[in-house]
N, C-alpha and C positions, 0 to 999 in steps of 0.2 A: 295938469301942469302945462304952460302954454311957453312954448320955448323958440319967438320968433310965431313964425308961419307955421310948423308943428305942434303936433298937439301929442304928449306922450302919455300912454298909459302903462297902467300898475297894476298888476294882478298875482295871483298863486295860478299855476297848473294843478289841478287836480287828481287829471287823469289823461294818457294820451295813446294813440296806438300809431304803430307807425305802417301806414297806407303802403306805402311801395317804396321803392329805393332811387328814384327819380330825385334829380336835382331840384329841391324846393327854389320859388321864385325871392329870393333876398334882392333887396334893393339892387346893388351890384351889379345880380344875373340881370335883374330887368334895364338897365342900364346897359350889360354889353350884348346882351344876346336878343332883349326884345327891343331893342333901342328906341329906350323912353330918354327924355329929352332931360337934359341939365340946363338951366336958367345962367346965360352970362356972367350973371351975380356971384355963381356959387364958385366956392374952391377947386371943385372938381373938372369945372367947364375948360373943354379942348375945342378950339375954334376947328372948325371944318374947313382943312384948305385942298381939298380937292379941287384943281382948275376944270375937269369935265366929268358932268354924269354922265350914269350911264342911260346908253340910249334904250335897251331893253324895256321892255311894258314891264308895268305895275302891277298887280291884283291885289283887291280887297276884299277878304271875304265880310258877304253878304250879313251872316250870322252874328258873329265879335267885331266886326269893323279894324281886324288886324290887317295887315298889309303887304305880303309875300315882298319882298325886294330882291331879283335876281341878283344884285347886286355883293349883295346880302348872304344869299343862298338861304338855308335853314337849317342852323347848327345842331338843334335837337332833333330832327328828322334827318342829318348824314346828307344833309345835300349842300354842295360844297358852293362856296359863294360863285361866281360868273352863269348860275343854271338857270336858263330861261324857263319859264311858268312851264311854255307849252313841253319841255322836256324832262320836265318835274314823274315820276311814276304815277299810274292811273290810281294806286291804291293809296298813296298820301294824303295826308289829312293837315286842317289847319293845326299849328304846334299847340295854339292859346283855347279852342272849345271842339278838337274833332271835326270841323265840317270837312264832308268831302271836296275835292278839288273841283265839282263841279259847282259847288257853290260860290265860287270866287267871280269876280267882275273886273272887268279889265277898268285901271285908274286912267279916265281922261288927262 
């Protein structure tokens, strides 16, 4: 069934086991915490009135093309928004596929 721009599907569960007790990615989380982007259009959309970014670097990891935002911090990793990359722990990994912290590139 095509509803707009959406396409929804219909199915039975069969069978399922449940992996771990991590907070699964729903539209929502990936909205507030991986911050995917809401379209103008939609109901949802909060215009972005921040007068100044931040000046802090960027990183993108190499691997998923995710994008550390010190800004941001990393909520699923306990790192609290204002933490610059470089004072991120050696052991941290990307939140979205595990790479290590050395696999990030600083965003021109």
């Amino acid at each position: 069934m095509d509803v707009g721009t959406h396409t929804i599907f219909v199915g039975e569960i069969i069978d399922a086991d449940i992996l771990n007790e991590k907070t699964c990615l729903t539209y929502g989380y990936y909205q507030k915490v991986k911050r995917g982007t809401t379209p103008r259009t939609a109901p949802s959309y909060i215009e972005n009135t921040k007068e100044a970014m931040s000046r802090m670097d960027k990183y993108k990891c190499s691997l998923c093309g995710w994008i550390y935002d010190p800004e941001l911090g990393d909520q699923d990793g306990g790192i609290p928004p204002g933490t610059p990359f470089e004072k991120l722990p050696d052991d941290w990994v990307c939140p979205v596929c595990g790479a290590a912290k050395d696999q990030f590139e600083k965003v021109e």
